[in-house]
C-alpha positions, 0 to 999 in steps of 0.5 A, spaced: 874 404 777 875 410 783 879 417 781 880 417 788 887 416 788 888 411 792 886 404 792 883 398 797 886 392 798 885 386 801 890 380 802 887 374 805 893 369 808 888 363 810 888 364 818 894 367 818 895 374 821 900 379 817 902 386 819 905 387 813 900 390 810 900 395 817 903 402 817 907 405 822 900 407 827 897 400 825 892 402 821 892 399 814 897 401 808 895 405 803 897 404 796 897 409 789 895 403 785 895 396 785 901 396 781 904 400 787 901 393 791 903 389 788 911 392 788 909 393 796 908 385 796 914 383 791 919 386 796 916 379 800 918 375 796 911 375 792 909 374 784 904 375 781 901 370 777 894 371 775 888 377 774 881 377 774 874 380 775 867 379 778 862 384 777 858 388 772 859 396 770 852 396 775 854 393 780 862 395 780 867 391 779 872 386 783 879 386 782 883 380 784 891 378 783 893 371 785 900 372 788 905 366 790 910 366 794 915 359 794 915 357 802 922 355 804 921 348 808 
């Protein structure tokens, strides 16, 4: 757990190149909390559907969010 301020977030899309998760200057978002990302990716159309964690208090932990987001055919 970091009092940073800011958290890291990383998304993988499989193969696909997203900019979205880029600022203006192409550099990578930065968010006040994961719940400030997961409001970011809702506005895309994402939902949240399920939240685990890897890791140990010695060696740090890993926050994964699983999101989906319905594919129009």
């Amino acid at each position: 757990f970091s009092f940073s301020g800011k958290v890291n977030v990383s998304v993988d899309f499989g193969k696909a190149a997203i900019e979205m998760l880029k600022n203006e200057e192409g550099r990578n978002k930065s968010f006040n909390s994961m719940i400030d990302a997961l409001n970011y990716m809702g506005q895309f159309g994402w939902e949240f559907v399920q939240a685990y964690t890897v890791g140990d208090s010695k060696t740090g932990y890993v926050y994964h969010w699983l999101l989906k987001k319905k594919i129009k055919k």
